[in-house]
gemmi code that builds the backbone of each chain (N, CA, C; Angstrom):
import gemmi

chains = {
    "A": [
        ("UNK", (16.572, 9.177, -0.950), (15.580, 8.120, -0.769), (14.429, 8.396, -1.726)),
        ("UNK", (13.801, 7.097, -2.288), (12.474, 7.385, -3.026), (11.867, 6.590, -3.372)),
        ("UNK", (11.076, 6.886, -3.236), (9.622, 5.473, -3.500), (8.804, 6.073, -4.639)),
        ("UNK", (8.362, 5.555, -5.184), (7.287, 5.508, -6.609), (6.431, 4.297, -7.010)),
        ("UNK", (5.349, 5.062, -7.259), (4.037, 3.828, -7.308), (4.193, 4.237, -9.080)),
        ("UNK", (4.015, 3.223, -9.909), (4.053, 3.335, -11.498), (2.966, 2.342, -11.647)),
        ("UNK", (2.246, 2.709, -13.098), (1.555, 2.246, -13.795), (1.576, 1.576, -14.981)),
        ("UNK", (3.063, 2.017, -14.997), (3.649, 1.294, -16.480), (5.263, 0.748, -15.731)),
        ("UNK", (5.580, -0.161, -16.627), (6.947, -1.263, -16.296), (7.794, 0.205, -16.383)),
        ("UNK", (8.808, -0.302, -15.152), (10.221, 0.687, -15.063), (11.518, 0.515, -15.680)),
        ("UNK", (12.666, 0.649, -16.014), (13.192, 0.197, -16.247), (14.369, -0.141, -14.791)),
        ("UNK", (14.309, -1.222, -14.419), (15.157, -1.494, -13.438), (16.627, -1.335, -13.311)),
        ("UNK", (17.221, -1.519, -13.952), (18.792, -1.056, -14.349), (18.980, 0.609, -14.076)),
        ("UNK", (18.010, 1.235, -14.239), (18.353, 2.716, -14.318), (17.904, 3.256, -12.842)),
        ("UNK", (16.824, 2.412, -11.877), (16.977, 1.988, -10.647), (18.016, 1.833, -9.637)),
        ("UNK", (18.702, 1.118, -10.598), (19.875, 0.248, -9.762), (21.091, 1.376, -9.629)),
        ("UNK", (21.144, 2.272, -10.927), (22.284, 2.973, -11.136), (21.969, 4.595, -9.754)),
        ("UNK", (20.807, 4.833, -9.678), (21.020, 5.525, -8.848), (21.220, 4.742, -7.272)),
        ("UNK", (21.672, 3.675, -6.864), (22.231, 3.254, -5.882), (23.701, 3.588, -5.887)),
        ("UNK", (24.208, 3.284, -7.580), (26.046, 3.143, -7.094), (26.537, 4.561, -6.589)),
        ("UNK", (26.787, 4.077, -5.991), (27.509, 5.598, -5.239), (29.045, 5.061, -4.609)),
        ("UNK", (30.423, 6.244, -4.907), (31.014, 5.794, -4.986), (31.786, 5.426, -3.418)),
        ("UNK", (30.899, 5.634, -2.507), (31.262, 5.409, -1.142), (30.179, 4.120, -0.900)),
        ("UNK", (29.446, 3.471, -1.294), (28.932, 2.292, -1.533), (29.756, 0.960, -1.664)),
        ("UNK", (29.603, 0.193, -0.672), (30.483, -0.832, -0.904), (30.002, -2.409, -1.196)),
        ("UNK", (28.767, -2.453, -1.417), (27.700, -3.256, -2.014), (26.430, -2.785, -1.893)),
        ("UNK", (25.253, -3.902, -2.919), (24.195, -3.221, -2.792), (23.260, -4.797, -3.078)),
        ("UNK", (22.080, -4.615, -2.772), (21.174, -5.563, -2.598), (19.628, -4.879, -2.893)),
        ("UNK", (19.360, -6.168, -3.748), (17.609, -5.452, -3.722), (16.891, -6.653, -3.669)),
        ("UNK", (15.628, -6.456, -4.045), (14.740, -7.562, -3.942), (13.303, -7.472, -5.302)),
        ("UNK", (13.202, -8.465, -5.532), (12.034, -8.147, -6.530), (10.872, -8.973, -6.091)),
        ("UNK", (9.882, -8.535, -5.527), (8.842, -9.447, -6.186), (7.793, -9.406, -7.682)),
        ("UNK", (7.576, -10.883, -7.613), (7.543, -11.060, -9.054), (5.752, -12.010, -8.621)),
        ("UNK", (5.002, -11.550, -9.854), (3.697, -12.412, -10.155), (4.143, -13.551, -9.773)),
        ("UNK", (3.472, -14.894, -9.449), (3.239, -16.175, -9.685), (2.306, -17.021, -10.044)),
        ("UNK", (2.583, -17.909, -10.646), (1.120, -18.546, -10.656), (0.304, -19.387, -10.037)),
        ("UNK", (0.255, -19.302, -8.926), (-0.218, -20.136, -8.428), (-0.264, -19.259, -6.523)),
        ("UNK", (-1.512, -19.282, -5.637), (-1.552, -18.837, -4.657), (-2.591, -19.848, -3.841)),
        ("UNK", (-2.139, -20.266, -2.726), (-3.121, -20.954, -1.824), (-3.882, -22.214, -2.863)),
        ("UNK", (-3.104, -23.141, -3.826), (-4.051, -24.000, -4.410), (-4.702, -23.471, -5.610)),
        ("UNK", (-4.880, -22.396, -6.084), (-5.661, -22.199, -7.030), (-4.256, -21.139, -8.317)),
        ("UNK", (-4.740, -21.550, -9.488), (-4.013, -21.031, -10.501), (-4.256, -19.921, -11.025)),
        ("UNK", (-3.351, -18.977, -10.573), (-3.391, -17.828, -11.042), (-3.028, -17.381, -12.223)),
        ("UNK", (-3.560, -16.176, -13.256), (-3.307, -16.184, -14.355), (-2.996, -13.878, -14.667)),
        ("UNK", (-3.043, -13.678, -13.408), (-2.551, -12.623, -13.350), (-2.925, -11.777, -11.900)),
        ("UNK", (-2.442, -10.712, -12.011), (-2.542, -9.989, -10.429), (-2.889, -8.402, -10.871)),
        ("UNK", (-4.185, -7.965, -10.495), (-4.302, -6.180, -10.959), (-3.893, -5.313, -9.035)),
        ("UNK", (-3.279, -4.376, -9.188), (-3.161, -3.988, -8.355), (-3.750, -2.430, -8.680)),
        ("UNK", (-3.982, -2.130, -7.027), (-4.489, -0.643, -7.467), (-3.737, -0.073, -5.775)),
        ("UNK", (-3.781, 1.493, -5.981), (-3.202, 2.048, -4.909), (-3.745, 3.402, -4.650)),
        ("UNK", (-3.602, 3.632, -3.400), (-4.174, 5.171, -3.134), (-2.757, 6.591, -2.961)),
        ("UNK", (-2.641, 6.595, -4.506), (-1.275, 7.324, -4.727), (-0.610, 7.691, -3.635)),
        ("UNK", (-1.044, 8.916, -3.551), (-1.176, 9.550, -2.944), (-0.344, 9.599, -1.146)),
        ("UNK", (-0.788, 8.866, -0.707), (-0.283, 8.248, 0.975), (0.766, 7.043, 0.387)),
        ("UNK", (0.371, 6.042, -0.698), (1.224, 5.336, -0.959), (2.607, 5.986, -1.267)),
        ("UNK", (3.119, 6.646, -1.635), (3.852, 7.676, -2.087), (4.401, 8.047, -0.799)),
        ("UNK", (3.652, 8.815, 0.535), (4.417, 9.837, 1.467), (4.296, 8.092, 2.534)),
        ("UNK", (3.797, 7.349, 2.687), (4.749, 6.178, 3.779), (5.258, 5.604, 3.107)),
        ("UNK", (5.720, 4.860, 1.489), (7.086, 4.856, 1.195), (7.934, 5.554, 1.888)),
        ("UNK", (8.279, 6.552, 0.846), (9.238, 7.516, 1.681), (9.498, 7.121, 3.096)),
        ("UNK", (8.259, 7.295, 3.692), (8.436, 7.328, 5.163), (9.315, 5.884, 5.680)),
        ("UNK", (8.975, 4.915, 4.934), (9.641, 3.426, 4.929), (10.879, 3.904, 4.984)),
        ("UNK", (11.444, 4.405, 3.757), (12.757, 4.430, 3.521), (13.265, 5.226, 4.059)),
        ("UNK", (12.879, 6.475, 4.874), (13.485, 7.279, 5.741), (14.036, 6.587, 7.557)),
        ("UNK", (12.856, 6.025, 7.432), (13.203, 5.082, 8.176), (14.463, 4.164, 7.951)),
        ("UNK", (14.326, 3.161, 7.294), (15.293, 2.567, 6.710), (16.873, 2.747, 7.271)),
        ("UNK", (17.019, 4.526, 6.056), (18.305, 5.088, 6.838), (18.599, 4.994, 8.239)),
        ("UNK", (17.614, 5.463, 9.115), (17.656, 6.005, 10.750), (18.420, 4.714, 11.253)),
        ("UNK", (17.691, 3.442, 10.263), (17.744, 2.185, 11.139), (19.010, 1.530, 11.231)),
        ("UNK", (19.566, 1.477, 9.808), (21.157, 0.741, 9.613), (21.497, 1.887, 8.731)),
        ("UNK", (22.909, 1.329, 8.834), (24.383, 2.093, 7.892), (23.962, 1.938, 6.386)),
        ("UNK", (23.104, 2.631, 5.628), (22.925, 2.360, 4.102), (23.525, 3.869, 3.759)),
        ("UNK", (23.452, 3.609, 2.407), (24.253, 4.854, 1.394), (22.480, 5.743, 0.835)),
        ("UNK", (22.073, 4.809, 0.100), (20.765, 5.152, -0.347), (19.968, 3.697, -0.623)),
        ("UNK", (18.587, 4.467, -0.637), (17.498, 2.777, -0.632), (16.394, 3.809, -1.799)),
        ("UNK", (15.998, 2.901, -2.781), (15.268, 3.249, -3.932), (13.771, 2.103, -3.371)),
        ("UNK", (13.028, 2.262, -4.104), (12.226, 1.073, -4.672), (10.631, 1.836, -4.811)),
        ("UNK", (9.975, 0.636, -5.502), (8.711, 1.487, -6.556), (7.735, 0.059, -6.488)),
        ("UNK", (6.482, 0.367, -6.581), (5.390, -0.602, -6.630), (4.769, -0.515, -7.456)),
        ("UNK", (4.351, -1.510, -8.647), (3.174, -1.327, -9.732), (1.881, -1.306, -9.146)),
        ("UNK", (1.603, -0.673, -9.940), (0.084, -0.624, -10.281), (-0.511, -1.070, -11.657)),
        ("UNK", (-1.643, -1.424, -12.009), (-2.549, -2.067, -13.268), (-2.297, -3.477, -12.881)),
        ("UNK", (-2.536, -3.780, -13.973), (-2.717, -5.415, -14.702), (-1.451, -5.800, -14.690)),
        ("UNK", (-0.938, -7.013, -13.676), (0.411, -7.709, -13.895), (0.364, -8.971, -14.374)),
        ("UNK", (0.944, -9.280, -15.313), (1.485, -10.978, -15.842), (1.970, -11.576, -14.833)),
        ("UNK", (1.935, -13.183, -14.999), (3.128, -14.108, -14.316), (4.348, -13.832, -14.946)),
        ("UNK", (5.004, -13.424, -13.977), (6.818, -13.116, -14.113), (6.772, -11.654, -14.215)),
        ("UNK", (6.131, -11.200, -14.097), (6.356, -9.279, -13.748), (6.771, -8.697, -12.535)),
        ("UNK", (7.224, -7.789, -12.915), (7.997, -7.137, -11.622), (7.181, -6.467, -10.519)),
        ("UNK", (6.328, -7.008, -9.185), (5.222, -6.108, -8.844), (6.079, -4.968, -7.611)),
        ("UNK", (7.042, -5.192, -7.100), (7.633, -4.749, -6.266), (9.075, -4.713, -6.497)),
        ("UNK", (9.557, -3.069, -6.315), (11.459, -3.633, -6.270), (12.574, -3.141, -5.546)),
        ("UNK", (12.903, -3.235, -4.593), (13.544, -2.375, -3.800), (15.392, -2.837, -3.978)),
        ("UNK", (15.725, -1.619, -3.483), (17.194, -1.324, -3.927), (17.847, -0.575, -2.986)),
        ("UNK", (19.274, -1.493, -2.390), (19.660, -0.657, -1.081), (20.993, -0.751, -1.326)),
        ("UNK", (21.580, 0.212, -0.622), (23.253, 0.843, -1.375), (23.995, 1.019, -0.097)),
        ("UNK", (24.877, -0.172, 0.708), (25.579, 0.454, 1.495), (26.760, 0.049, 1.827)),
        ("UNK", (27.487, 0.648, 2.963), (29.133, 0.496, 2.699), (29.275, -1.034, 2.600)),
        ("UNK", (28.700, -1.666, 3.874), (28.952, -3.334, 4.365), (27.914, -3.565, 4.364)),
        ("UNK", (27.804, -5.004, 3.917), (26.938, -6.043, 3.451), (25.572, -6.512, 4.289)),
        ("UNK", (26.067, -6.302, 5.878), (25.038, -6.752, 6.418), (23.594, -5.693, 6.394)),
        ("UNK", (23.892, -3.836, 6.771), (23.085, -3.362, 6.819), (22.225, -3.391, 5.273)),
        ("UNK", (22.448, -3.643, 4.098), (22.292, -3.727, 2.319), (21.512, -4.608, 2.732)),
        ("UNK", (21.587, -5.957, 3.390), (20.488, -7.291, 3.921), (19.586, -6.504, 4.670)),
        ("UNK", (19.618, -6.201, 6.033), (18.623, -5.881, 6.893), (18.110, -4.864, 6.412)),
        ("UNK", (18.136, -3.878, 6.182), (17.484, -2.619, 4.904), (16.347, -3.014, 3.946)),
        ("UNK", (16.860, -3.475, 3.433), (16.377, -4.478, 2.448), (15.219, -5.301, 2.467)),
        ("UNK", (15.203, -6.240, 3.611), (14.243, -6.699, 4.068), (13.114, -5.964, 5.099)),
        ("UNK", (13.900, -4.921, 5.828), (12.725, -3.944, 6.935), (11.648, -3.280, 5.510)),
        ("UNK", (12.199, -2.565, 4.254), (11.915, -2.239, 3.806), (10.338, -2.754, 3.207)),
        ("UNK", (10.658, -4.174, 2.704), (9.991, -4.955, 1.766), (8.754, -5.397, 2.972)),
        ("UNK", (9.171, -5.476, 4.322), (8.160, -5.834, 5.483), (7.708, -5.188, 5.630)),
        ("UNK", (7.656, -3.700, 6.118), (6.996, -2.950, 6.215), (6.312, -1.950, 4.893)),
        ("UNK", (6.427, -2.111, 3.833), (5.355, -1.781, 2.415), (4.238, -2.379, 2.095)),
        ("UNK", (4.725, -4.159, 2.167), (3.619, -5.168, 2.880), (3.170, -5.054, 3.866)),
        ("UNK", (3.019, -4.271, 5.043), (2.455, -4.240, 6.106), (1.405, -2.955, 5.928)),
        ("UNK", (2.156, -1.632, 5.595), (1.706, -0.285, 5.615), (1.617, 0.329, 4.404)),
        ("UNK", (1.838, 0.070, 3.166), (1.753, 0.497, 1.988), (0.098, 0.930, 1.521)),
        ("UNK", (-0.521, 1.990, 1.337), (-2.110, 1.538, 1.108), (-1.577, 1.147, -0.616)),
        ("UNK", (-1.670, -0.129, -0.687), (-1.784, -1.067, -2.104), (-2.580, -2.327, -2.002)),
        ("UNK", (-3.379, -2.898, -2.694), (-4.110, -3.874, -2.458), (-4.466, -4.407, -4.216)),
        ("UNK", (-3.857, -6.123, -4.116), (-3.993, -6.554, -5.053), (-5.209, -7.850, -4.996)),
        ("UNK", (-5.670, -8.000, -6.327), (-6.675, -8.678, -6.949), (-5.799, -9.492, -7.719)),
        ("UNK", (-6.581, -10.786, -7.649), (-5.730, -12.267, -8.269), (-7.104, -12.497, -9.128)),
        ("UNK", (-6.590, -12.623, -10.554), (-7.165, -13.110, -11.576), (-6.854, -14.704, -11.723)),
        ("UNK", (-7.860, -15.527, -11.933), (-7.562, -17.024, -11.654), (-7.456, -17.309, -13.094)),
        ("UNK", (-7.134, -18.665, -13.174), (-6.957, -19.447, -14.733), (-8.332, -19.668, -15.242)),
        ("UNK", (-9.320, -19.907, -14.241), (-10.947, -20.374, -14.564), (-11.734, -19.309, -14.078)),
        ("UNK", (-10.950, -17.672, -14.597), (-12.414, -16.816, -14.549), (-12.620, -15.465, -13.724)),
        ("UNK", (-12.406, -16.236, -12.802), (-12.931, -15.486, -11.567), (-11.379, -14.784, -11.155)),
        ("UNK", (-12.066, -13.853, -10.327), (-11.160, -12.842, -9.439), (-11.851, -12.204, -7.984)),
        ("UNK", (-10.512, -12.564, -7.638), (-10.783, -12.022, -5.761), (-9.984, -11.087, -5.727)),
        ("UNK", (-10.262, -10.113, -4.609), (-9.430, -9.423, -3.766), (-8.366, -10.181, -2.840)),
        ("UNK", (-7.537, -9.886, -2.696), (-6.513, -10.892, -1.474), (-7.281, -10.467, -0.359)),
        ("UNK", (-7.198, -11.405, 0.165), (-7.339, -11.220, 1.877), (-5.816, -10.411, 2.748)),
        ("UNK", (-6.219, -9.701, 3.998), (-4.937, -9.301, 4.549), (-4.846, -10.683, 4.995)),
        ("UNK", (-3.133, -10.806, 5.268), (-2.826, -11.821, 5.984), (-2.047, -11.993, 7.208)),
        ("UNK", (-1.726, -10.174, 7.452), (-1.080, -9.808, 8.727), (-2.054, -8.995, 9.958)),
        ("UNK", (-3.443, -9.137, 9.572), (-4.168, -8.394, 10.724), (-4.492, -8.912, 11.294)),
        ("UNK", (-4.504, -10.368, 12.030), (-4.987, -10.577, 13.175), (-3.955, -10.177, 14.363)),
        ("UNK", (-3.031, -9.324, 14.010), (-2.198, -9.100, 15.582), (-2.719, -7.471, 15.555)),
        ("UNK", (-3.654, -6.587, 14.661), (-4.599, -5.498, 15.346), (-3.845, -4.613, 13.964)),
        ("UNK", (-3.139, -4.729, 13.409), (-1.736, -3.994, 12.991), (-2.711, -2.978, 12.158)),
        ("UNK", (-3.869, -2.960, 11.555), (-4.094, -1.862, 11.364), (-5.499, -0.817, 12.086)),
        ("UNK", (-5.239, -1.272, 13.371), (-6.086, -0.497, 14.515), (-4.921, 0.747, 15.430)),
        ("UNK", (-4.856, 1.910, 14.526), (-4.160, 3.054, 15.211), (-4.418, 2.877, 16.560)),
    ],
    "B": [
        ("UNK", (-24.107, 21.176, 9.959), (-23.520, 19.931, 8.653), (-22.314, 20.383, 8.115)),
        ("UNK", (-21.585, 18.983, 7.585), (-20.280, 19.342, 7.356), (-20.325, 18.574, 5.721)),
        ("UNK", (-19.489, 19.076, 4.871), (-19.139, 18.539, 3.351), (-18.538, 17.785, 3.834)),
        ("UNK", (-18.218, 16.699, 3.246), (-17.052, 15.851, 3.113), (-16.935, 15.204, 1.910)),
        ("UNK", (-15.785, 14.807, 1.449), (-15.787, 14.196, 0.133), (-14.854, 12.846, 0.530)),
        ("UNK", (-15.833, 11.979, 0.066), (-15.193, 10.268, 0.511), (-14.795, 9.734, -0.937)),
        ("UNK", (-13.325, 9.076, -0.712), (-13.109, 8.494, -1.855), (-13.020, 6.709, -1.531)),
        ("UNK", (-12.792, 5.644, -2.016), (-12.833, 4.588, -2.009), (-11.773, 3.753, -2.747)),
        ("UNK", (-11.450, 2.732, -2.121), (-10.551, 2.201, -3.499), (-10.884, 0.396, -2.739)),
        ("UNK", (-10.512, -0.457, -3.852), (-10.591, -1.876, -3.695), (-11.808, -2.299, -3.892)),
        ("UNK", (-11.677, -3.191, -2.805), (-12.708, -3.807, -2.120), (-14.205, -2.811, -2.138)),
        ("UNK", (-13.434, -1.734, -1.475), (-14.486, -0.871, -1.177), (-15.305, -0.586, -1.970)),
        ("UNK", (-14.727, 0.190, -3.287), (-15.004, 0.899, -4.681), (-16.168, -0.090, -5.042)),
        ("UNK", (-15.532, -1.648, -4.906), (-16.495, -2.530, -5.564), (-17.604, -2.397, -5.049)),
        ("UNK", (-17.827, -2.467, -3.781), (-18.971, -2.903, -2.739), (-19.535, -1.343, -2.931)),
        ("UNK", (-19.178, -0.711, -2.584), (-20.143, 1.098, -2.641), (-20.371, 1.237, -4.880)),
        ("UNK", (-19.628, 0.229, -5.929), (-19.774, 1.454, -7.175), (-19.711, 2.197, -7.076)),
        ("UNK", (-18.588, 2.975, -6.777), (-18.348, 4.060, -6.491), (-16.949, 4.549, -6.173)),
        ("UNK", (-16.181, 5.654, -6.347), (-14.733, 5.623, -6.124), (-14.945, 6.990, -5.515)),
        ("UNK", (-15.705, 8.074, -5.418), (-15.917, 9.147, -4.733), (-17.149, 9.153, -4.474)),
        ("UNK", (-18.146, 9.925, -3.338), (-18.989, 11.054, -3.254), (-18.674, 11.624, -2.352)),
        ("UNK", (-19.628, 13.091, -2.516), (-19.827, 13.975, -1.156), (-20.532, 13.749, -0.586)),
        ("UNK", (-20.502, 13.756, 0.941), (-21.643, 13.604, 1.537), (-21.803, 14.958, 2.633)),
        ("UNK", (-23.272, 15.226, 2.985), (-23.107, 16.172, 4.178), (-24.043, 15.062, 5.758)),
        ("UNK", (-22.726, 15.312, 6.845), (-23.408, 14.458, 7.754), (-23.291, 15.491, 9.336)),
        ("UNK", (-24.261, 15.216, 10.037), (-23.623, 15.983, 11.488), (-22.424, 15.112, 11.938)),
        ("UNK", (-22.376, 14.100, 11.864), (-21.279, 12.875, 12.565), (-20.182, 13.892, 12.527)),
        ("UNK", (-19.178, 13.797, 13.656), (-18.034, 14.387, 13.437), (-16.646, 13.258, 13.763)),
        ("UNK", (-17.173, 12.222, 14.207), (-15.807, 11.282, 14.645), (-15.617, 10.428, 13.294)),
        ("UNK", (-14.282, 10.178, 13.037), (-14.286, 9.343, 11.907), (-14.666, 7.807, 12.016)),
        ("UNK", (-14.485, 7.506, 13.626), (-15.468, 6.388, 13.489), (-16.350, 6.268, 13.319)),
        ("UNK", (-17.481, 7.058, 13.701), (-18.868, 7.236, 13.885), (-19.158, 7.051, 12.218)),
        ("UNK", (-18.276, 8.105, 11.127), (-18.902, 7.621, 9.795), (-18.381, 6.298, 9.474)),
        ("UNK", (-17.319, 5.841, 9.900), (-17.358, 3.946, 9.268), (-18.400, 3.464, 9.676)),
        ("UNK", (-18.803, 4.036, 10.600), (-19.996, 2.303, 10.788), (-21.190, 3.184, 10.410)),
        ("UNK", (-21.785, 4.459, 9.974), (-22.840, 4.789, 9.086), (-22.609, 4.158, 8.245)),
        ("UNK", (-21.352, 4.308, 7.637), (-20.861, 3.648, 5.662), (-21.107, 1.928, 6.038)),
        ("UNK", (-20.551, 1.840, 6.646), (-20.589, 0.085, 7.081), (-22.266, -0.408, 6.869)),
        ("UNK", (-22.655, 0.492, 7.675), (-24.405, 0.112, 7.798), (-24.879, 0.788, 6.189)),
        ("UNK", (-24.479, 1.475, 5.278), (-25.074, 1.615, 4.411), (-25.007, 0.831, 2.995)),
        ("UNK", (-23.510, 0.526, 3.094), (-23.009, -0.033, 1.711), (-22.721, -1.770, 2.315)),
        ("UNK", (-22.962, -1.698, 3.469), (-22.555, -3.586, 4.094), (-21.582, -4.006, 3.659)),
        ("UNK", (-20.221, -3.002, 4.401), (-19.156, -3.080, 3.840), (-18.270, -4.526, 4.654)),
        ("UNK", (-17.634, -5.376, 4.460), (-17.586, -6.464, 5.357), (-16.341, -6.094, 6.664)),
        ("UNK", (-15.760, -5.131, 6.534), (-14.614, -4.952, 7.547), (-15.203, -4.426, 8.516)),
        ("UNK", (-14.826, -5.084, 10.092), (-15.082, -4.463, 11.264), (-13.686, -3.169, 11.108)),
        ("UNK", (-14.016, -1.776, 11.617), (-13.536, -0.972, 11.817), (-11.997, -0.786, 12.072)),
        ("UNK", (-12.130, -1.903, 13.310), (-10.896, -2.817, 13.979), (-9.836, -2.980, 12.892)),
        ("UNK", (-10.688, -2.971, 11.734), (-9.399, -3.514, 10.419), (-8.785, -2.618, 9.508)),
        ("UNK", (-9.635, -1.562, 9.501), (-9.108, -0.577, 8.694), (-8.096, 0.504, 9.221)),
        ("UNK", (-7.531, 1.169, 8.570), (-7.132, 2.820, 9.176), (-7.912, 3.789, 8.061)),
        ("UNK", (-8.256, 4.930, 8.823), (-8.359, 6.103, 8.198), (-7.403, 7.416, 7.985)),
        ("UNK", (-7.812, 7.693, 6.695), (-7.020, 8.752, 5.956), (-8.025, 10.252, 6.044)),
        ("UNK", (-7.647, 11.253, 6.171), (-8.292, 12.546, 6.063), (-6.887, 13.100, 5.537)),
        ("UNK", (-7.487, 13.763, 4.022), (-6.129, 15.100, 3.453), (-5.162, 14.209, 3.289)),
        ("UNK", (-4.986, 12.885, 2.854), (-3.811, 12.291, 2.642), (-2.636, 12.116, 3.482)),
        ("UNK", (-3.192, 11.889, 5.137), (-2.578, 11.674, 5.948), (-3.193, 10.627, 6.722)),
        ("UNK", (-2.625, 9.831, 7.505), (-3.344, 8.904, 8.573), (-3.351, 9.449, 9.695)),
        ("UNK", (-4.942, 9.215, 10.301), (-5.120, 9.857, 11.559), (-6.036, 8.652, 12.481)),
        ("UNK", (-5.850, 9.335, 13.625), (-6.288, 7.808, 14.671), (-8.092, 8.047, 14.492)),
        ("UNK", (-8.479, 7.013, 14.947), (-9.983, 7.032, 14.624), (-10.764, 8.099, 15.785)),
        ("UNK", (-10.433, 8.244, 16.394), (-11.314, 9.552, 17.033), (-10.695, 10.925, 16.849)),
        ("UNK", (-10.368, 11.007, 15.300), (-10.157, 12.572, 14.454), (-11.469, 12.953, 13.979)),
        ("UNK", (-11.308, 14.528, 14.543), (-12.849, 15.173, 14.745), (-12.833, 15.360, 13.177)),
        ("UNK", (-14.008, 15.386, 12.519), (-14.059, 15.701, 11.282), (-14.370, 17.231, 10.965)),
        ("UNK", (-14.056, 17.431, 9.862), (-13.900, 19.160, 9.965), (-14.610, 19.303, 8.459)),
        ("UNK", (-15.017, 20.619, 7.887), (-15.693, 20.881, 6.634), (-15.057, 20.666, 5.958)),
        ("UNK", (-15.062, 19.741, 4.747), (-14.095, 20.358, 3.202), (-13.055, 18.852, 3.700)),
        ("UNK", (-12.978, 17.985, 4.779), (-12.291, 17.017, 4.755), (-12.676, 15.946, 3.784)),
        ("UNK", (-10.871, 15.231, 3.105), (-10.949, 14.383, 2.436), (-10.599, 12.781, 3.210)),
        ("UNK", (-12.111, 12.220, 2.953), (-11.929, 11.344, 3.894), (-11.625, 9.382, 2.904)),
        ("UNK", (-10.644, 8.979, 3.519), (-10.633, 7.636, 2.869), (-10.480, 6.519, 4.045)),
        ("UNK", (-11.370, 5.575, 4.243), (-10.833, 4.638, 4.951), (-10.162, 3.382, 3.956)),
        ("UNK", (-9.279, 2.985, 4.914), (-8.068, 1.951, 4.210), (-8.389, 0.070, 4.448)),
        ("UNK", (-8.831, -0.230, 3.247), (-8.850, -1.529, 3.882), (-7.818, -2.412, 4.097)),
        ("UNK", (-7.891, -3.148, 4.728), (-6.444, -4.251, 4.552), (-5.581, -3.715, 3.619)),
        ("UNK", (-4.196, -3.647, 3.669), (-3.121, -3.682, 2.475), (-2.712, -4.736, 2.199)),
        ("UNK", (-2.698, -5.087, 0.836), (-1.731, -6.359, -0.107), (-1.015, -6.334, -0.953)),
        ("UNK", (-0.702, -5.019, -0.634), (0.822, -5.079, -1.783), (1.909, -5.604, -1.514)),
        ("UNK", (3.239, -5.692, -2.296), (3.862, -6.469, -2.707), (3.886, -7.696, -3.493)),
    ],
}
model = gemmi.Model(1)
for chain_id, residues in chains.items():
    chain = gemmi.Chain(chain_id)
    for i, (resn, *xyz) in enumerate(residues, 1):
        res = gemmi.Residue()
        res.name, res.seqid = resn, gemmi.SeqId(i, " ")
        for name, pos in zip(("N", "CA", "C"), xyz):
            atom = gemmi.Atom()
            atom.name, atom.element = name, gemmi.Element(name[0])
            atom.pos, atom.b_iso = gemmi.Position(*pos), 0.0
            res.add_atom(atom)
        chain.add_residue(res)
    model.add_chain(chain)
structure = gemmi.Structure()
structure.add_model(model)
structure.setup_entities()
């Protein structure tokens, strides 16, 4: 299992290759990607920043999880950091297992809970200038009151 | 009095200018310093919203603070 926060583009293919494994009987990942456009207003890029550090040991912890949860082989995936374009890779996860369904549910626990618990927090650069911080959009159910 | 060294990131960094200091405080609960920091830098998150980090671990908000702790509170996450 492994998680990695990068600052520079990865190469994804070489990602992917540490999934095939030859007791692997499919594999599934997910990318998220910049867009342009959020809540009405035009976006013209996304800076992200992260607190290495913990970002790094609850990955892991995601993907250790992960295993406990369904039948996977191995689960990869990595989060940028800096300055992202529209159409960049900001997130990418990668799951390796015998049958198809746990490669889905893996996959997605994964990508839910990085967005939930990941310390990463991105800034949206607009087309006219300005830049915000995102707002959370999952704390009104307490989720980050230990 | 206890050292502590506070780091910041986001939101935060912006609102304090600042991405580290030390501070020395008697406070020993890690809540007790969010809402000093809250009341100093008028940081906009009720407590309620954050988690705190000491040593690069998450700990619940009534972790006693100790000398030489590295303290970060977490604002909202938005990654992905």
């Amino acid at each position: 299992m492994s998680f990695n926060v990068f600052s520079f583009p990865v190469d994804l293919n070489q990602l992917r290759e540490e999934l095939r494994l030859a007791e692997a009987g499919g594999f599934c990942s997910f990318e998220g990607w910049v867009r342009n456009h959020n809540e009405g207003h035009a976006v013209s890029g996304l800076e992200y920043e992260a607190y290495e550090l913990l970002a790094q040991k609850e990955g892991e912890r995601i993907l250790e999880e992960a295993r406990g949860r369904f039948e996977i082989n191995h689960a990869v995936a990595m989060h940028r950091t800096g300055f992202l374009k529209i159409g960049d890779v900001a997130v990418w996860i990668g799951v390796s297992a015998p049958h198809r369904d746990a490669a889905f549910q893996a996959c997605r626990y994964i990508i839910d809970e990085i967005k939930r618990r990941v310390p990463v927090w991105k800034k949206e650069h607009y087309v006219d200038g300005r830049a915000e911080w995102v707002a959370c959009h999952h704390c009104e159910n307490g989720a980050h009151h230990l | 009095m206890i050292r502590l060294e506070l780091e910041y990131f986001a939101q935060m960094k912006e609102i304090a200018e600042k991405s580290k200091e030390v501070i020395h405080t008697d406070l020993k609960k890690a809540e007790d310093l969010y809402l000093e920091l809250k009341e100093r830098y008028n940081f906009p998150f009720k407590g309620s919203r954050l988690r705190v980090a000491v040593n690069g671990d998450f700990v619940p908000w009534d972790y006693q603070l100790k000398n030489g702790d590295h303290v970060v509170f977490i604002p909202p996450v938005t990654g992905g």
